[in-house]
C-alpha positions as CSV (number, residue, x, y, z in Angstrom):
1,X,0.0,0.0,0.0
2,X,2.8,2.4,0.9
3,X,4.7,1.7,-2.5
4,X,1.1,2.6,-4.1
5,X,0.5,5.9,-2.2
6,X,4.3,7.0,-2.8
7,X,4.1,5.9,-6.6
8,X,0.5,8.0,-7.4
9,X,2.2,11.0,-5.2
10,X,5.4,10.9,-7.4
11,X,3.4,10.7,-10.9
12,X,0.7,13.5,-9.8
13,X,2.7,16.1,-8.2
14,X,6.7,15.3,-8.8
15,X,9.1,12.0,-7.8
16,X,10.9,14.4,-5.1
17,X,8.0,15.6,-2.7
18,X,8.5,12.1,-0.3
19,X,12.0,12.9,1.7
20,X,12.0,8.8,2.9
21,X,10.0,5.8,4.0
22,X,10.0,5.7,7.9
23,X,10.0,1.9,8.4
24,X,10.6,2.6,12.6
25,X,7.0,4.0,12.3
26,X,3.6,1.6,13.1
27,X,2.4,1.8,10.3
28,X,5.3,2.4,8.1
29,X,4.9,6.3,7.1
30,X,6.2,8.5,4.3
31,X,8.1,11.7,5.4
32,X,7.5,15.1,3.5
33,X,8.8,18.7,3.3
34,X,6.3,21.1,5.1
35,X,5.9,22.8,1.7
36,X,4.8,19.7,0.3
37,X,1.9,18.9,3.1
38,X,-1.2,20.4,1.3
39,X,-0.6,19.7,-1.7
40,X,0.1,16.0,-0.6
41,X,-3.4,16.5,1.7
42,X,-5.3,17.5,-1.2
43,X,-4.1,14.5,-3.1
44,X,-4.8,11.7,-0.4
45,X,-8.5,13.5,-0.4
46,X,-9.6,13.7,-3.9
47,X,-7.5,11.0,-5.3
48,X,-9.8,8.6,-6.6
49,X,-7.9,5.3,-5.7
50,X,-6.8,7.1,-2.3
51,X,-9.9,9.0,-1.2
52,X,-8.6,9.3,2.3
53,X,-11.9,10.6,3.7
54,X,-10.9,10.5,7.3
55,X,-8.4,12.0,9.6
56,X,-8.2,9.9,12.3
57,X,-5.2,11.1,14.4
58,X,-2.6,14.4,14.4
59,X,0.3,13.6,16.9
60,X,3.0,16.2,17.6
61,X,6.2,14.8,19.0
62,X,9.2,17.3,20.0
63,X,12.7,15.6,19.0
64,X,14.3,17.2,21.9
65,X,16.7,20.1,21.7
66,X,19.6,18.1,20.5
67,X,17.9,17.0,17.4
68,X,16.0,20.5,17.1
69,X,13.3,18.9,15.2
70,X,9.3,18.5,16.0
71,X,7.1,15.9,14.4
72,X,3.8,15.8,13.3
73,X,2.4,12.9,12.2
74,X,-1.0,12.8,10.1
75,X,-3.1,9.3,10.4
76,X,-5.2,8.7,7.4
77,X,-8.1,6.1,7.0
78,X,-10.2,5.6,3.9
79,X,-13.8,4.2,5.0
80,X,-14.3,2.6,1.5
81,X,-11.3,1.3,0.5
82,X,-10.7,0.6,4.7
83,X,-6.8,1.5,4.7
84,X,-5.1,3.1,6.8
85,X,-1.6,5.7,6.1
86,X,0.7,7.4,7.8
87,X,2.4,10.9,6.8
88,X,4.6,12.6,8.9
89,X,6.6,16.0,8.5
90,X,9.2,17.4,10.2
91,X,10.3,20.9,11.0
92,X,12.8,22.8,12.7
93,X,12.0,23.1,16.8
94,X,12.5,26.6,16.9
95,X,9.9,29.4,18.4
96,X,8.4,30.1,15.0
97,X,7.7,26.7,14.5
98,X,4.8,26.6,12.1
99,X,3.2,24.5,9.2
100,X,0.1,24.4,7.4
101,X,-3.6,23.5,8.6
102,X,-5.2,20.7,7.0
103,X,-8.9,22.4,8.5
104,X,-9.8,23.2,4.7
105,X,-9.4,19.3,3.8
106,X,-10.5,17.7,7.2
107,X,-12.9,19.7,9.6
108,X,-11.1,17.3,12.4
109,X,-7.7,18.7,12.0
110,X,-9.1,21.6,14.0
111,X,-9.1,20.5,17.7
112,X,-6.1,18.2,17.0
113,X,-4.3,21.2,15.9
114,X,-5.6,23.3,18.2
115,X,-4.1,20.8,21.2
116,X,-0.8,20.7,19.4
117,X,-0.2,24.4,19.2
118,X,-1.2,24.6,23.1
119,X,1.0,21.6,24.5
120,X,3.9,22.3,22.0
121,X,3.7,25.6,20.6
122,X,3.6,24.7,16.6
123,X,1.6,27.2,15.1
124,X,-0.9,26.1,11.9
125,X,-1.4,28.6,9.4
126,X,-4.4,29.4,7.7
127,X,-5.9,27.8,10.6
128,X,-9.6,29.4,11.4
129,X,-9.1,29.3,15.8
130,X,-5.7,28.6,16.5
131,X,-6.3,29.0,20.6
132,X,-5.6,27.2,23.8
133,X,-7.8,24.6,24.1
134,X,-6.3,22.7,27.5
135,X,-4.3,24.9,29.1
136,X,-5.3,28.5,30.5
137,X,-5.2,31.5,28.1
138,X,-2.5,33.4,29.8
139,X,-0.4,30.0,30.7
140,X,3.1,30.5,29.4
141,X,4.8,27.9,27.9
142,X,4.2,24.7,25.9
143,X,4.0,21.6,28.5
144,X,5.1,18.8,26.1
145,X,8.4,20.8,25.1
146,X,11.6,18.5,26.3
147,X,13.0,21.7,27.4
148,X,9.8,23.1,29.4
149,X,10.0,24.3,33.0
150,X,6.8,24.1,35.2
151,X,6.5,27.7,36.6
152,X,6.4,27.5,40.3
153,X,3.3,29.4,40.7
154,X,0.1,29.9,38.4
155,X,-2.4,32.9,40.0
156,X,-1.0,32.4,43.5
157,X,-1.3,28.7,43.3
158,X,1.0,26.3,43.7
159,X,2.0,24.2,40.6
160,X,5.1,22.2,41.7
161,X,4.7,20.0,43.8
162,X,6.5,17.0,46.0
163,X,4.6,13.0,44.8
164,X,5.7,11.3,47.6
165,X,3.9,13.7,49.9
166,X,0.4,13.1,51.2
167,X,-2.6,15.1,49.6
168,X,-3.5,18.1,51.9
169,X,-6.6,17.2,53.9
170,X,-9.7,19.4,52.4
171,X,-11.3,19.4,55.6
172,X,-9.6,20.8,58.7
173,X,-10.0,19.7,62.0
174,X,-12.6,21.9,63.0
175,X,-14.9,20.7,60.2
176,X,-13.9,17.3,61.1
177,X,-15.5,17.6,64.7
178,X,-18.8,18.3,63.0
């Protein structure tokens, strides 16, 4: 299937848009150039022997500091030819990290890309909300970054904190006694 997909890619739009095959990848995934994603999208939609109807899945992995790459990888299913695909793209881990939106192909890329602009700070262009959607508005900071720091305290509260010790009792004594 792979060797299909990468052979109708390379005869529609150009035998240099896949960069390689990542064979560590379940399933097995092709890995493009940013530039190349929507056009690639658009191809896996409308392609009459792809029609990949349904975005199932956008993961964003951060490659740590030392590699100073980020990952996003696009899972792809076809309801009627019931395949499944995996593309993945990377791009530089800087603080402008940014690629396209797939929302104009797939109405479902919005809250996946939404959660992967919050937790790692990639920002999706063209996207229609690109907004928090876990964390607080003014949190600062991308919580899945290798390199991120928890702040010590968020409005006055607390955010470290110590796992070995025992929760703080809600109820103090007094209340206890009634």
């Amino acid at each position: 299937m792979l060797e299909a997909i990468q052979k109708i890619i390379s005869e529609e739009l150009g035998p240099d848009l896949v960069m390689r095959v990542d064979e560590n990848a379940s399933p097995n995934a092709l890995v493009v150039g940013k530039d190349n994603l929507l056009p690639i999208a658009n191809l896996l939609y409308n392609h009459e022997e792809l029609y990949f109807d349904m975005l199932s899945c956008i993961t964003g992995i951060d490659n740590g500091v030392e590699a100073a790459t980020m990952t996003i990888a696009y899972n792809f299913y076809s309801i009627p030819f019931e395949k499944s695909f995996m593309l993945k793209v990377e791009i530089p881990r800087d603080n402008d990290a940014e690629i396209p939106s797939l929302t104009g192909i797939w109405k479902t890329a919005n809250w996946h890309e939404r959660e992967i602009y919050d937790l790692l700070g990639i920002t999706f262009t063209d996207h229609p909300d690109l907004r928090r959607i876990l964390m607080p508005t003014d949190w600062e900071g991308h919580p899945l970054r290798k390199d991120y720091q928890n702040p010590e305290k968020y409005r006055g509260m607390n955010v470290e904190y110590d796992r070995n010790d025992p929760p703080a009792d809600p109820l103090s004594t007094e209340q206890k006694k009634n």
